[in-house]
PDB file of N, H, CA, C and O in Angstrom:
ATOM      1  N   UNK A   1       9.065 -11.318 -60.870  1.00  0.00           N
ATOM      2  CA  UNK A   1       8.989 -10.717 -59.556  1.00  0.00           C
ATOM      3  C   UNK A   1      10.121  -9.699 -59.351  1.00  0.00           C
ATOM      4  O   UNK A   1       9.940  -8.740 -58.600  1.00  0.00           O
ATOM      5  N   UNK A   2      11.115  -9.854 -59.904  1.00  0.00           N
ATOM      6  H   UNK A   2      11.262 -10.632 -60.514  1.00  0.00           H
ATOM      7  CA  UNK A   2      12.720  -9.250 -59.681  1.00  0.00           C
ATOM      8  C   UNK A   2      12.673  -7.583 -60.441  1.00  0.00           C
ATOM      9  O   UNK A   2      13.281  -6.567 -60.103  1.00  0.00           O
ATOM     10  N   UNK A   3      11.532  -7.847 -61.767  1.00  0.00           N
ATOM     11  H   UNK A   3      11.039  -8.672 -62.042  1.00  0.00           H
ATOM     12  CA  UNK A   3      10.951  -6.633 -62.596  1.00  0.00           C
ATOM     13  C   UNK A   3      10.486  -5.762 -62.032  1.00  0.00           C
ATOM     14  O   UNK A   3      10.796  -4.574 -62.124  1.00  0.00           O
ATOM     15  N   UNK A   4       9.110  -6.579 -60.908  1.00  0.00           N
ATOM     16  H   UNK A   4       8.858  -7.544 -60.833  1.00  0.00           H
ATOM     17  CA  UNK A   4       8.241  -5.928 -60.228  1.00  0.00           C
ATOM     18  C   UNK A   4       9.198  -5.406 -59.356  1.00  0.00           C
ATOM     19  O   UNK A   4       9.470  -4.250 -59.681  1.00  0.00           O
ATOM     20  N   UNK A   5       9.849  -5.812 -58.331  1.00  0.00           N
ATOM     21  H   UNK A   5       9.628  -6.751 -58.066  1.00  0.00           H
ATOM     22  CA  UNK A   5      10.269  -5.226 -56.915  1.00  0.00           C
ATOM     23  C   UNK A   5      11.136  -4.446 -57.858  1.00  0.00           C
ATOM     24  O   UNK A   5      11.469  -3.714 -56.927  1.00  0.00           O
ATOM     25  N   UNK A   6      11.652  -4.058 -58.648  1.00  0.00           N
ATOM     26  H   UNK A   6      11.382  -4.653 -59.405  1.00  0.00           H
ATOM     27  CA  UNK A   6      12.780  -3.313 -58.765  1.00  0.00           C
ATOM     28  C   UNK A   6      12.603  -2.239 -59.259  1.00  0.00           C
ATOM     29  O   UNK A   6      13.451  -1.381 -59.502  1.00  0.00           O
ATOM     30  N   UNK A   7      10.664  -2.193 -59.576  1.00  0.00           N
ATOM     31  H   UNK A   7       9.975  -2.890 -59.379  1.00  0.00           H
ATOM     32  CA  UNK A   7      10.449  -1.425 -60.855  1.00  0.00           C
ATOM     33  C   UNK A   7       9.727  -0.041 -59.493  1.00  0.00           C
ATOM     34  O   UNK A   7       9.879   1.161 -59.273  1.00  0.00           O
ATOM     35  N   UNK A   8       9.074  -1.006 -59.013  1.00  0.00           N
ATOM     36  H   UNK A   8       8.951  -1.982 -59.192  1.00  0.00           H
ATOM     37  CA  UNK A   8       8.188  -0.772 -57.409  1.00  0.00           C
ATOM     38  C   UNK A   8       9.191   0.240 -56.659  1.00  0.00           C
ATOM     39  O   UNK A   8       8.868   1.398 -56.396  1.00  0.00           O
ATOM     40  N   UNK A   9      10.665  -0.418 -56.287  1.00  0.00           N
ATOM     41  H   UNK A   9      10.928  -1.359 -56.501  1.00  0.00           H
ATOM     42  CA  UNK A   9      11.277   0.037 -54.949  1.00  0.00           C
ATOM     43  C   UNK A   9      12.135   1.209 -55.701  1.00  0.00           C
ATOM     44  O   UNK A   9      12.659   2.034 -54.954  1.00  0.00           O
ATOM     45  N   UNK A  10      12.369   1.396 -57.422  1.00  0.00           N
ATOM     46  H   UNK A  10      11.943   0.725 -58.030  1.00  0.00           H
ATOM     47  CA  UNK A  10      12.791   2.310 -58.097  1.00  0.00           C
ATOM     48  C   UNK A  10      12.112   3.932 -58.116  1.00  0.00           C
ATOM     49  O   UNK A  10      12.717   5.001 -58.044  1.00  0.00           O
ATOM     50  N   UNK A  11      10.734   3.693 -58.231  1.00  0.00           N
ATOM     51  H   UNK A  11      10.243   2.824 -58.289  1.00  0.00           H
ATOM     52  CA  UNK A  11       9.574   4.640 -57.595  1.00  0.00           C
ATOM     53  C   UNK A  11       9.711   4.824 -56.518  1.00  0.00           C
ATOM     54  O   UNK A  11      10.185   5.940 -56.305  1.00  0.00           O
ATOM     55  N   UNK A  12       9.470   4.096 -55.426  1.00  0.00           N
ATOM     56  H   UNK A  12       9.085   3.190 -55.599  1.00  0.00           H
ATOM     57  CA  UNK A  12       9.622   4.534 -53.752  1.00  0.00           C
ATOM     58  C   UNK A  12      10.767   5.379 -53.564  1.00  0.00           C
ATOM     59  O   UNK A  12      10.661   6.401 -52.887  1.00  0.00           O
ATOM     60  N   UNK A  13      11.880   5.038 -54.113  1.00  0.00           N
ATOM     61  H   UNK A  13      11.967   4.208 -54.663  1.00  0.00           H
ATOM     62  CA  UNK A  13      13.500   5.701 -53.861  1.00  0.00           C
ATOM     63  C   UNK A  13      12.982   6.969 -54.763  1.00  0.00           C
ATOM     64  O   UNK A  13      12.955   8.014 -54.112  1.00  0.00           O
ATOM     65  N   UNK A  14      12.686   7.055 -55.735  1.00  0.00           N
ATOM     66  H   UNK A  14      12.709   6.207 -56.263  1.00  0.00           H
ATOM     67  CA  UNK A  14      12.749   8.357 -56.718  1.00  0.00           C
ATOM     68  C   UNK A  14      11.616   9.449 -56.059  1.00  0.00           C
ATOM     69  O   UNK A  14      11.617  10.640 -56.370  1.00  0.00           O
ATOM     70  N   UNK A  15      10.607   8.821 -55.057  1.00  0.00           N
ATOM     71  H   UNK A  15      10.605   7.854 -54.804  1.00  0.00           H
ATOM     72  CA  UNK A  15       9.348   9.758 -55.249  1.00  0.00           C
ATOM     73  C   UNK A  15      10.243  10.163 -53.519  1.00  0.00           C
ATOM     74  O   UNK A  15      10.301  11.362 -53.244  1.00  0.00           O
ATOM     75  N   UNK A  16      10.803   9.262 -52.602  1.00  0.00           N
ATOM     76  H   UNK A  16      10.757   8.289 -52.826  1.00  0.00           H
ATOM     77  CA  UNK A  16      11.442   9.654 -51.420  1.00  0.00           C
ATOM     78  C   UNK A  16      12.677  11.103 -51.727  1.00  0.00           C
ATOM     79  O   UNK A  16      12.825  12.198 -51.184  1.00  0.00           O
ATOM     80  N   UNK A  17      13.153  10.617 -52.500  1.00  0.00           N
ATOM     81  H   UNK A  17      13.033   9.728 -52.941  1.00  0.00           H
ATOM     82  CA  UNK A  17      14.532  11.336 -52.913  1.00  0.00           C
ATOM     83  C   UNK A  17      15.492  10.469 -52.623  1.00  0.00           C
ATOM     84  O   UNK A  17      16.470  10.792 -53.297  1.00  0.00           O
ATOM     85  N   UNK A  18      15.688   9.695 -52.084  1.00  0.00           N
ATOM     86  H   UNK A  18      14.893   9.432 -51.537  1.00  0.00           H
ATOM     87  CA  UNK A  18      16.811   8.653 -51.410  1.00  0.00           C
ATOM     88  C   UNK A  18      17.164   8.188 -52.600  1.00  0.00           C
ATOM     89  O   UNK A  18      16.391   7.908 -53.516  1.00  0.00           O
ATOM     90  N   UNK A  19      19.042   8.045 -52.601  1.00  0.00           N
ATOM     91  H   UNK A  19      19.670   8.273 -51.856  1.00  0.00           H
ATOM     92  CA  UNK A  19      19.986   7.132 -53.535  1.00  0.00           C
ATOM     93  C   UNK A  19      18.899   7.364 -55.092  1.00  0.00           C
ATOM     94  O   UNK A  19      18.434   6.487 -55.820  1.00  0.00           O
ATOM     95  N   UNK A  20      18.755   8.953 -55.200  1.00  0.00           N
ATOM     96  H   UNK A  20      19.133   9.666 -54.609  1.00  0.00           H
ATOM     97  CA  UNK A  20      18.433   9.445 -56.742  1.00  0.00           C
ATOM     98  C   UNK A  20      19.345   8.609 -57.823  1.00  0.00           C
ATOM     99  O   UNK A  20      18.876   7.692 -58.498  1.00  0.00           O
ATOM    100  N   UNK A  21      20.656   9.030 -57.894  1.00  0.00           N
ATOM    101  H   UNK A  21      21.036   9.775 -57.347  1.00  0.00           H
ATOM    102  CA  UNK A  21      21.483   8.189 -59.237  1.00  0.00           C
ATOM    103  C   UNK A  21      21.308   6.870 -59.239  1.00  0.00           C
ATOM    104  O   UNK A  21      20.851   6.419 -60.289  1.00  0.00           O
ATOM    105  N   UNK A  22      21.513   6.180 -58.459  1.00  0.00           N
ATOM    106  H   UNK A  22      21.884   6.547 -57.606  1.00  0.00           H
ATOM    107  CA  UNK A  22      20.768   4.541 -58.049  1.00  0.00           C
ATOM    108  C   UNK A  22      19.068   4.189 -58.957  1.00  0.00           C
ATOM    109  O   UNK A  22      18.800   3.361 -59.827  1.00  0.00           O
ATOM    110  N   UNK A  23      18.195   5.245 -58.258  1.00  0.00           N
ATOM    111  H   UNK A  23      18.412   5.918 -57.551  1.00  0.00           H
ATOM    112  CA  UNK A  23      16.646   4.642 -58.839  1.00  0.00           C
ATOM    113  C   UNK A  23      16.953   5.194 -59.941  1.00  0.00           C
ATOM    114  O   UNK A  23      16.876   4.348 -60.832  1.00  0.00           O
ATOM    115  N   UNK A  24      17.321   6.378 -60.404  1.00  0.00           N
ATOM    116  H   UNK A  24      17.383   7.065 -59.680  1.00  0.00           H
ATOM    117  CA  UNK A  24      17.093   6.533 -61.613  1.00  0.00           C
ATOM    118  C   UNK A  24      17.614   5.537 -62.998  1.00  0.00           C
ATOM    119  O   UNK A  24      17.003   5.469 -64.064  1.00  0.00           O
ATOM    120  N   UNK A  25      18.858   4.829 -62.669  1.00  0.00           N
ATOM    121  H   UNK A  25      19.354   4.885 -61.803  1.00  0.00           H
ATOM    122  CA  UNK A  25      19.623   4.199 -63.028  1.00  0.00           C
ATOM    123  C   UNK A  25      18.734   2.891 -63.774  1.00  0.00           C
ATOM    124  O   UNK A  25      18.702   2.196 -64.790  1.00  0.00           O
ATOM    125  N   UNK A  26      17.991   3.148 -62.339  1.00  0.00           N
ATOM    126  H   UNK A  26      18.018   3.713 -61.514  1.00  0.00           H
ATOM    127  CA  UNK A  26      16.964   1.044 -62.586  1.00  0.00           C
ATOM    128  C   UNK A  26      15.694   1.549 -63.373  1.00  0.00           C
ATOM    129  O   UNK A  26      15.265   0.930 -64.347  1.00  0.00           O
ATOM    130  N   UNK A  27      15.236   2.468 -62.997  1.00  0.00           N
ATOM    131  H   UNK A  27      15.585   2.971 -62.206  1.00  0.00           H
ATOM    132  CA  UNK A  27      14.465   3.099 -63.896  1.00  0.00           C
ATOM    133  C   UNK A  27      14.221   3.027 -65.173  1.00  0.00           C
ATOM    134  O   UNK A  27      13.331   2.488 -65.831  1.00  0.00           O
ATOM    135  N   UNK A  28      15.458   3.862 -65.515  1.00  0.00           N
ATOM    136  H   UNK A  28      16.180   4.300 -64.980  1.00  0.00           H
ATOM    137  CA  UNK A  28      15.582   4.108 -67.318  1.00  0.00           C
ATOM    138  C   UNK A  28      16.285   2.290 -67.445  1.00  0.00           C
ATOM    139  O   UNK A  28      16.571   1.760 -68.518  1.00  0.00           O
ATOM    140  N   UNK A  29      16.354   1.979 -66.802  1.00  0.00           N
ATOM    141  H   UNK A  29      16.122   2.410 -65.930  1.00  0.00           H
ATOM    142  CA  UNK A  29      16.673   0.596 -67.202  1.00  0.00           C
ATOM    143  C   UNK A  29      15.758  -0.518 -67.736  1.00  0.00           C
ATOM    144  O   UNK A  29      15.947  -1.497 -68.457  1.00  0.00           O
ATOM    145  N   UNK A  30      14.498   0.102 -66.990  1.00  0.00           N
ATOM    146  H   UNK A  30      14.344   0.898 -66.404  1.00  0.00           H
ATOM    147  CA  UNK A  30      12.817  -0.978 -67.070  1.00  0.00           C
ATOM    148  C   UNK A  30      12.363  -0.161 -68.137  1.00  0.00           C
ATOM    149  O   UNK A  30      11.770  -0.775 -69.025  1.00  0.00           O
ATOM    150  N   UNK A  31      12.518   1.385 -68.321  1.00  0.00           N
ATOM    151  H   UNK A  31      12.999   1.884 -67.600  1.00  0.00           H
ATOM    152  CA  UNK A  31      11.830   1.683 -69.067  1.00  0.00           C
ATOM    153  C   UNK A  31      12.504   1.852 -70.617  1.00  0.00           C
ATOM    154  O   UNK A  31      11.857   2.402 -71.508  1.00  0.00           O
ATOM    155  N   UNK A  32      13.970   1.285 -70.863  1.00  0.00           N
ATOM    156  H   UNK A  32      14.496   0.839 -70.139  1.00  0.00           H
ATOM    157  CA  UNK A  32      14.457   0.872 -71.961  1.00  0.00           C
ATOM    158  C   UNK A  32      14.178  -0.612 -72.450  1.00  0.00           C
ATOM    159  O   UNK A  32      14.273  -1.115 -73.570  1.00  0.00           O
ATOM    160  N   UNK A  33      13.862  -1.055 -71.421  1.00  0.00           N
ATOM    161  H   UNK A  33      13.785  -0.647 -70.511  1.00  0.00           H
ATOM    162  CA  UNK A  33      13.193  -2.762 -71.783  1.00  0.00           C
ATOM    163  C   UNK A  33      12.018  -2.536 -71.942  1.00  0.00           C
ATOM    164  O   UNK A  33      11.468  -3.374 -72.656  1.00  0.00           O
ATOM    165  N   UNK A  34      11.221  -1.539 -71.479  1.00  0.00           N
ATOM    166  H   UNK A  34      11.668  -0.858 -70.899  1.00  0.00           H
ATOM    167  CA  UNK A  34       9.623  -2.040 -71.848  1.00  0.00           C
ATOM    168  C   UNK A  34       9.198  -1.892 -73.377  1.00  0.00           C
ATOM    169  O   UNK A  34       8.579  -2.775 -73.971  1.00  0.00           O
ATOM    170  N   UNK A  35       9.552  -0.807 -73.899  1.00  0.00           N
ATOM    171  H   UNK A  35      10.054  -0.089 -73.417  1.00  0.00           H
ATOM    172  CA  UNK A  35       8.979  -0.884 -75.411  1.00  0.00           C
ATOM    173  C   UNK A  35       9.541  -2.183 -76.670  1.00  0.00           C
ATOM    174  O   UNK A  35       9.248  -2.292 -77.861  1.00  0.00           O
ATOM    175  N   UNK A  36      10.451  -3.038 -75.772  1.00  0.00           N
ATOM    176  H   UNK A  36      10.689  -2.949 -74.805  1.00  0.00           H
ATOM    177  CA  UNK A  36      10.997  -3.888 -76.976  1.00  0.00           C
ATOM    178  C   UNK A  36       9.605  -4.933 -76.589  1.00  0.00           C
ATOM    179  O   UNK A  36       8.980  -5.297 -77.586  1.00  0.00           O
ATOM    180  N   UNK A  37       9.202  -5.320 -75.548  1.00  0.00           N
ATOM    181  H   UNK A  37       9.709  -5.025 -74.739  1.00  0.00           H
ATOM    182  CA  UNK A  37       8.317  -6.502 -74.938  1.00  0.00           C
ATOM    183  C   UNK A  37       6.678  -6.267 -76.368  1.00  0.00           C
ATOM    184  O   UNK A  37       5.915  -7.067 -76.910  1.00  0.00           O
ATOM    185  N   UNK A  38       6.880  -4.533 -76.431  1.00  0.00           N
ATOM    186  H   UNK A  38       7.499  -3.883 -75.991  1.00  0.00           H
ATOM    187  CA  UNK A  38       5.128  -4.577 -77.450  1.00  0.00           C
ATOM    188  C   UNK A  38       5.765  -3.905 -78.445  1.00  0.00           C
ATOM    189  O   UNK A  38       5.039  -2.962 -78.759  1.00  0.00           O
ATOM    190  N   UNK A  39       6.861  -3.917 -79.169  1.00  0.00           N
ATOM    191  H   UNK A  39       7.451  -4.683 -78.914  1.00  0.00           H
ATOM    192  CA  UNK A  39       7.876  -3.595 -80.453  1.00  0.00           C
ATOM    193  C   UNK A  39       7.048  -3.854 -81.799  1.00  0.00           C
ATOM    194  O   UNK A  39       6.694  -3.081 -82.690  1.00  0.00           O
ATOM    195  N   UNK A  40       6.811  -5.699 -81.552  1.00  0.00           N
ATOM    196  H   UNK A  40       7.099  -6.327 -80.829  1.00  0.00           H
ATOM    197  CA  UNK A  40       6.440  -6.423 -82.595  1.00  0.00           C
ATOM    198  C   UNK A  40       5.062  -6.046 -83.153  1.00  0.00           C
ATOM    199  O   UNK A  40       4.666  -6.432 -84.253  1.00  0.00           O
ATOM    200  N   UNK A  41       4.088  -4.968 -82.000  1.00  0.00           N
ATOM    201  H   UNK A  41       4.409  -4.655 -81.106  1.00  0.00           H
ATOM    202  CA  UNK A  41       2.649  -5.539 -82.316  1.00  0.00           C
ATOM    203  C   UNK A  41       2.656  -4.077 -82.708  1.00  0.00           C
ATOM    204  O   UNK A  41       1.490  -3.905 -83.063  1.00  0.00           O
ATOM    205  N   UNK A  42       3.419  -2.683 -82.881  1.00  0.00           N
ATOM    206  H   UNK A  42       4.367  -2.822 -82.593  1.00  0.00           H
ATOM    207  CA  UNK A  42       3.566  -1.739 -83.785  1.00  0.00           C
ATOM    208  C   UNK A  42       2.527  -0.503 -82.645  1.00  0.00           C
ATOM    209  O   UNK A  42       2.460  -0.625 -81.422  1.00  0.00           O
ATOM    210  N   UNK A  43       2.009   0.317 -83.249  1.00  0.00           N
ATOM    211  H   UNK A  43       2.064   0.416 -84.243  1.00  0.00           H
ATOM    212  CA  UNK A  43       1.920   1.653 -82.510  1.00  0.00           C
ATOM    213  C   UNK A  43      -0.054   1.265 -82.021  1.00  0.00           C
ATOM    214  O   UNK A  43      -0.590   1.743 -81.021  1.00  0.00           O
ATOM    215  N   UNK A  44      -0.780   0.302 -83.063  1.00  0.00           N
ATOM    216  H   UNK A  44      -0.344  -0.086 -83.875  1.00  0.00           H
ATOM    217  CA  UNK A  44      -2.105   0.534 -82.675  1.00  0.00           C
ATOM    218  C   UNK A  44      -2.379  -0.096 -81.303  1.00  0.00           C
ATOM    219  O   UNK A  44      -2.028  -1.214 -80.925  1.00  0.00           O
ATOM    220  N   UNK A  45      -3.060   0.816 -80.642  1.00  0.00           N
ATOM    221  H   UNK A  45      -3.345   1.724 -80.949  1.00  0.00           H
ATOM    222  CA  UNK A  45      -3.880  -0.094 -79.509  1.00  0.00           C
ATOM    223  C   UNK A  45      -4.539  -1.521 -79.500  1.00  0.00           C
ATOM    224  O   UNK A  45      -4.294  -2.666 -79.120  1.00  0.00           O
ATOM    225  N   UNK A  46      -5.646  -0.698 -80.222  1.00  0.00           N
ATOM    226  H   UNK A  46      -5.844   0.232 -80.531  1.00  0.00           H
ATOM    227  CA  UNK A  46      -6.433  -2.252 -80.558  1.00  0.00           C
ATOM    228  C   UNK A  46      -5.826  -3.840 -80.704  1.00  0.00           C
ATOM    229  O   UNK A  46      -6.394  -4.900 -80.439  1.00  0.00           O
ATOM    230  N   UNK A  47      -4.571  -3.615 -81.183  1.00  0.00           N
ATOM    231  H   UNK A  47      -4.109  -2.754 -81.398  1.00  0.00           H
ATOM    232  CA  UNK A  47      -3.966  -4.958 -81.081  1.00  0.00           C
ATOM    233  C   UNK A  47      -2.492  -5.000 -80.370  1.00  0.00           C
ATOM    234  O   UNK A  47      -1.450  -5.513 -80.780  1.00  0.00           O
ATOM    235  N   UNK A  48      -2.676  -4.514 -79.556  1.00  0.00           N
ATOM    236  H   UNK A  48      -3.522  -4.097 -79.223  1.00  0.00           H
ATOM    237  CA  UNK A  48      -2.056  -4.725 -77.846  1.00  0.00           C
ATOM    238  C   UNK A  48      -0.748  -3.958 -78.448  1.00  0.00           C
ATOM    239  O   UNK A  48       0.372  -4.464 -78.507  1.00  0.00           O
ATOM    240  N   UNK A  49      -0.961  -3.151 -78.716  1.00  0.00           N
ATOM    241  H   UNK A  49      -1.871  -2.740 -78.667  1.00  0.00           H
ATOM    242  CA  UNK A  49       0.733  -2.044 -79.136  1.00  0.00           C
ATOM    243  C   UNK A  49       1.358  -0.916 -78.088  1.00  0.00           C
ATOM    244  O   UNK A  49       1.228  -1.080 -76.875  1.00  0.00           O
ATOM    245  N   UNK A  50       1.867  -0.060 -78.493  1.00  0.00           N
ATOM    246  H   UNK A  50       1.973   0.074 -79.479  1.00  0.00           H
ATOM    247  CA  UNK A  50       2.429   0.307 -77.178  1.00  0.00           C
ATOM    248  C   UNK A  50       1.763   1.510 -77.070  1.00  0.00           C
ATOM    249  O   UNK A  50       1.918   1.975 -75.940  1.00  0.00           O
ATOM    250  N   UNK A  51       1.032   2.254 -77.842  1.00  0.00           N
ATOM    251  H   UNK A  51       0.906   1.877 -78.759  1.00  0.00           H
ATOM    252  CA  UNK A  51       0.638   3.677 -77.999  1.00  0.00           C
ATOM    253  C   UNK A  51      -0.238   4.171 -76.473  1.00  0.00           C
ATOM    254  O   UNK A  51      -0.671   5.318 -76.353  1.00  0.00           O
TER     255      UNK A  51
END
């Protein structure tokens, strides 16, 4: 839930303009964690990868 709201209220702040260095911050933060979560299953779709 803490992913979601943070990932959610990171967008709202970035697409508002409000506290930019802040969302951007949490941002590249979710989106440096997301590619390790489908790392293992390599580039194809078909078997749930990240492409």
């Amino acid at each position: 839930m803490a992913a979601v709201g943070g990932r959610i209220g990171c967008g709202l702040l970035l697409a508002t303009g409000l506290l930019t260095p802040f969302a951007a911050t949490g941002a590249i933060g979710a989106m440096t964690v997301a590619p390790t979560v489908k790392w293992r299953d390599g580039l194809r779709v078909q078997n749930d990868g990240y492409e």
